[in-house]
N, C-alpha and C positions, 0 to 999 in steps of 0.2 A: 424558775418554774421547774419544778420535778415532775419527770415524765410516769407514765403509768401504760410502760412499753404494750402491755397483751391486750390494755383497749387501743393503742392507738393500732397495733396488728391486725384488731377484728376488723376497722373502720378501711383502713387499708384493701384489706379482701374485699368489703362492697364497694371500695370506690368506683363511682361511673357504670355501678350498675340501677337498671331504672327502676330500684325501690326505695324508697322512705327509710331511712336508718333511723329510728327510736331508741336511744337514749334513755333507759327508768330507772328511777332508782330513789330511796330515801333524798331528802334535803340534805344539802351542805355535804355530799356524799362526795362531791369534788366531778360533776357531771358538765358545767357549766367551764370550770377549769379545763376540761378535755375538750371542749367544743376551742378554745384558745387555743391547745396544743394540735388539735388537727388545721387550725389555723396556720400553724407555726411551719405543720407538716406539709400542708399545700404551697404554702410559697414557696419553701424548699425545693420541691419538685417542679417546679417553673411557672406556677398559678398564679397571675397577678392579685394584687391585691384590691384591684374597683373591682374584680370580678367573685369576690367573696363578701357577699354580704351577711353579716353577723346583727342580726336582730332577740334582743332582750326583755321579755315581753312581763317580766316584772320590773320594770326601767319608772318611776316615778315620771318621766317624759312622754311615756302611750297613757292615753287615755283608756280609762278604765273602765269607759265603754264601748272599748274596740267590739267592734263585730266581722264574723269569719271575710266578709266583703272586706272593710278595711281595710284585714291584714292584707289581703287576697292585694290588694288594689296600692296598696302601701310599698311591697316589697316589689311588682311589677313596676313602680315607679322609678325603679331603683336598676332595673335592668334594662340598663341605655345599648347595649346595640343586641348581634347577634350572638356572638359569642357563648359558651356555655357558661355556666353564674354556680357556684357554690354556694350552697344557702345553709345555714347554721343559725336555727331558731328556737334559742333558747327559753325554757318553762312555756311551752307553750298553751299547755293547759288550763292558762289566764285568758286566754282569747276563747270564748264560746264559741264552737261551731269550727274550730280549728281545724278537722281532719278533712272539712269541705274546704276549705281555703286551699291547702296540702294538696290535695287532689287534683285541683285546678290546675297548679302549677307545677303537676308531674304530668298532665294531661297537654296542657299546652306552650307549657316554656320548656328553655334547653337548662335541664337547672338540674344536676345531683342535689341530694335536700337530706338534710341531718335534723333532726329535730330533741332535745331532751324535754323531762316532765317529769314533776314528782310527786303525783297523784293516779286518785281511779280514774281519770278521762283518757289515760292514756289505757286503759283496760277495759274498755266501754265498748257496745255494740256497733257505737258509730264509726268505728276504726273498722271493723269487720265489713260494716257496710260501706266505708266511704273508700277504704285504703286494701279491701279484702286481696288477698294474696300478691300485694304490691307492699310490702312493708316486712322488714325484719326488727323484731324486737332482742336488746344486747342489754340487760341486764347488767348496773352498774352498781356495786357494793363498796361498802365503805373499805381501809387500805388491809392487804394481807398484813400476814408477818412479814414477807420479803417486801412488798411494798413500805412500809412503818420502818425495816431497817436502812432502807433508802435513804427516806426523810430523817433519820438519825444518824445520818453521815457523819464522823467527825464526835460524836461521843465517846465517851471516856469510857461509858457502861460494856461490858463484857454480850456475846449475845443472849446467853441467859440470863442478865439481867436485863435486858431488852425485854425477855420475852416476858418477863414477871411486869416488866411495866405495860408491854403492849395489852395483856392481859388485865389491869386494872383501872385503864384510862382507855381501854378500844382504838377505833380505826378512823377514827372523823379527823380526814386531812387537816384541819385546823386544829385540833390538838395535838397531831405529831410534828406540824411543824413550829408548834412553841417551846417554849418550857414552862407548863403551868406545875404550882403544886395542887394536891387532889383536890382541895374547895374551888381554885379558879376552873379545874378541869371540870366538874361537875355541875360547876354554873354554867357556862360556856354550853355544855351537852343540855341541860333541863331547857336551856332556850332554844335548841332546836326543838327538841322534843314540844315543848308552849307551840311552838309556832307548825308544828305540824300537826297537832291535833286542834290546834283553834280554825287554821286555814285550810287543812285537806281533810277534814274529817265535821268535827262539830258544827263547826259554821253550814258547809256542805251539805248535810245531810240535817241542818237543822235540832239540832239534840238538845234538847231541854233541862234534862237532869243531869248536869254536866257532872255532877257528885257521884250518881251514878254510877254513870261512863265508863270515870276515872278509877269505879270501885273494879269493874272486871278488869280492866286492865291491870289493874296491881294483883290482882289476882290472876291474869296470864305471865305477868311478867316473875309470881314470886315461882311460878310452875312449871317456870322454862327446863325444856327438857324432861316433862312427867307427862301420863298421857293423862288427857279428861278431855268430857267431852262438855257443851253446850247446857247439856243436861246437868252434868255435875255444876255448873258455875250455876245453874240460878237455884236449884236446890242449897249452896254454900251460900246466897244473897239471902236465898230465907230463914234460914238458918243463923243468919246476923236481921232479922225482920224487914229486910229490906224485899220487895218484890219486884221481879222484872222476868218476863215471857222468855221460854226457850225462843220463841223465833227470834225477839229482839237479841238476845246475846249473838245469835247466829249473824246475825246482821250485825252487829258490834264487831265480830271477829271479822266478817269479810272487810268492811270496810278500812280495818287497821293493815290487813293485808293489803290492799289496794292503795294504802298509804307505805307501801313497804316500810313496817314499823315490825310486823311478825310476818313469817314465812311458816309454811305449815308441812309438815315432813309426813308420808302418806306410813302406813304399816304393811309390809311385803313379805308375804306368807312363802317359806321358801319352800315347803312341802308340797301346796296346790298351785307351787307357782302364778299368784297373783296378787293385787294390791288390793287388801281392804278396806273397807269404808270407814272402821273404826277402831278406836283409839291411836287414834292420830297422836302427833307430837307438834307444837310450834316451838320456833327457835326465834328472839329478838335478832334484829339487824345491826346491832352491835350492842357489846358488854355492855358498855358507858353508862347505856339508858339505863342498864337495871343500878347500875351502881348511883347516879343520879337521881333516882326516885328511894330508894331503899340504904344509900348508904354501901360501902364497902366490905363486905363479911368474907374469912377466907371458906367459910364452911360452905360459901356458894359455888365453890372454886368449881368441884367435880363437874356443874353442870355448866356451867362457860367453857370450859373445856371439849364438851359436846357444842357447845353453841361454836366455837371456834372452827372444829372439824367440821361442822355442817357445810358452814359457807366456806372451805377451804377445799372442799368438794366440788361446791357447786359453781366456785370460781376455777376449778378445771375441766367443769363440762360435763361431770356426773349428771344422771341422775340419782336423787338419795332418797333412801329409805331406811326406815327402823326394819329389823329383819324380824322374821317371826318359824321360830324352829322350833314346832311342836309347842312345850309347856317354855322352852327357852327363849332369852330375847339376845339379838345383835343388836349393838348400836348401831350401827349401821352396815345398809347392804348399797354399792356405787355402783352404776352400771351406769358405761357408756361405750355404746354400740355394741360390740362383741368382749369390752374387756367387762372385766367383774372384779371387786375388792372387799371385802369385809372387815370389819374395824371395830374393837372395842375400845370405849378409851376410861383408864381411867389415870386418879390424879396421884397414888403412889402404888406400887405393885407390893403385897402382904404375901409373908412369907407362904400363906397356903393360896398361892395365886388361882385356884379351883373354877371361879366363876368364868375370869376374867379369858382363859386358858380353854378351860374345857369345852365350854358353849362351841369356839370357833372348831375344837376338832371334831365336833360333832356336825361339823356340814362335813360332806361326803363328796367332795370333789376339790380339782389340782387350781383352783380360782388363789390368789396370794390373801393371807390374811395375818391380820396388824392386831397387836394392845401397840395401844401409843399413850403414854405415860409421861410424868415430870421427874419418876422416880429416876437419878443419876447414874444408880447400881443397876437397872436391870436390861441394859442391853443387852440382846441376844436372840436365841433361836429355840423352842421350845418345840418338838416334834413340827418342824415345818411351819409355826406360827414366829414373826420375826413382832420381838420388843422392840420399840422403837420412840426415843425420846422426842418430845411431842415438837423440840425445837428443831432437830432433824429432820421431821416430818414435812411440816410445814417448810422448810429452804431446799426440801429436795425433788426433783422432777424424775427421781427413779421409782416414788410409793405412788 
């Protein structure tokens, strides 16, 4: 089992303090893997083993009409003396009424409590109300690049060819630790992707025109990295004779978010210093899916590249935004707490690099700002803006 050192570090910080640790993230994101390794991690540290109980509540063994009582009633069962109990309850969001179960048993057992879920229930009102300011939400994403070169311990491949592969088969723990070629790899990703739009979304939400559906998302997924809004997608549905309501798209988008499948990047006006409401950007939760619905194109390269920096970002704690300077655009603006970074990326740097260059020295303060590039030739420093090869980037804890 290969570790995934900086979530077991978060879980570490809240141990044994008295909130709800939540675990979200896409399917098959390796979430359930980490609820093992923290397992791994508490015995270590002198935790007996009856006194962690690990329940799995997509198990073909729980009845499939547990209800919040049951669980409630289920895992007290289980907590035979005084002692404190590590609970580690995995996909909880198959037990209805789960955050009241939860609740219970931070209100009257001795029990630190872990919970993972890869759906909107973990994003739902009833967490606010049942679990309100007793829960920290940790955000779990499929592997970085340093994570991916991990799991490819012991290859022959150089890291930039790593990185061209991490780049064409993505970050779903189950693919880095095989070796598929790109048909098994795309099979392999289209079945998660089936199985989380049939089970955290359609089914869910009941959706009928599944053809539909399917059609905005192909159409989020071909415009990763462009902005449009709600408006633009069901004008382009009519425009193919198909019709569907701005609100319904709006609601197609939230819910794919709530299925972390897209993540939605806000627009940060750096002149009036604030975040707009419009023209947003979404980024997929990893390459794979676009490349398993659409096929492998390099011409998509540019904007997976973006998609890559998004979450390379947000797996360090940024906040991210597309920047907005004047008539100009940053790809992104990173801000967490008092630091700031700025970052264009593109996928090779043209001898009149103008765009990519100039946009950044036209912000007007000493914040550090990045092109980070695939291009081999262009490392360096360009009036205070540093080139930076994107596999650099990503392995290094100095950008």
């Amino acid at each position: 089992m290969i570790e995934r050192p900086q979530y077991l570090k978060a879980l570490r910080v809240y141990r044994d303090v008295p909130i709800v640790k939540i675990l979200a993230g896409i399917r098959r994101c390796g979430k359930s893997t980490l609820l093992e390794m923290l397992r791994a991690d508490l015995m270590e540290s002198g935790i007996k083993d009856d006194h962690i109980i690990f329940m799995r509540y997509t198990s073909e063994k729980l009845d499939p009409d547990m209800t919040d009582r049951d669980m409630y009633q289920g895992i007290k069962a289980c907590m035979v003396d005084s002692g404190r109990y590590y609970l580690l309850l995995d996909e909880v969001q198959e037990v209805d009424g789960w955050e009241k179960a939860v609740n219970s048993l931070l209100e009257d057992a001795d029990a630190d409590i872990y919970v993972t879920g890869s759906n909107s229930r973990l994003m739902s009102s009833e967490i606010s109300t049942y679990l309100s300011g007793r829960y920290v939400s940790i955000p779990v994403y499929t592997l970085s690049f340093a994570e991916y070169l991990d799991f490819k311990k012991g290859s022959s491949l150089s890291v930039r060819e790593l990185l061209n592969e991490y780049l064409r088969f993505g970050g779903f723990p189950i693919i880095a630790l095989g070796s598929f070629d790109e048909h098994s790899s795309y099979q392999i990703v289209e079945g998660i992707y089936d199985s989380v739009i049939t089970n955290d979304i359609t089914r869910r939400h009941s959706i009928m025109n599944y053809d539909l559906f399917n059609r905005v998302v192909r159409f989020v997924v071909e415009n990763i990295g462009r902005t449009f809004s709600a408006n633009a997608i069901a004008k382009f549905l009519k425009s193919e004779g198909r019709s569907l309501s701005v609100e319904a798209v709006y609601n197609y988008l939230e819910w794919l978010e709530k299925a972390f499948v897209i993540y939605r990047c806000p627009r940060y006006d750096l002149q009036g210093k604030s975040v707009l409401k419009t023209q947003e950007k979404f980024y997929l939760v990893d390459a794979s899916l676009k490349y398993c619905m659409m096929g492998f194109d390099p011409k998509s390269l540019s904007a997976m590249l973006e998609n890559v920096m998004y979450f390379e970002l947000k797996r360090r704690g940024y906040e991210v935004y597309i920047g907005k300077n004047g008539a100009k655009e940053i790809d992104f603006v990173a801000i967490r707490r008092d630091e700031r970074i700025y970052i264009q990326v593109c996928r090779s740097m043209p001898e009149e690099s103008d765009r990519e260059i100039s946009n950044l020295l036209e912000i007007r303060n000493h914040y550090p700002k990045y092109v980070v590039t695939l291009d081999e030739l262009a490392a360096g420093n360009i009036d205070g803006v540093k080139i930076v090869h994107m596999a650099d980037f990503l392995l290094s804890s100095d950008y």
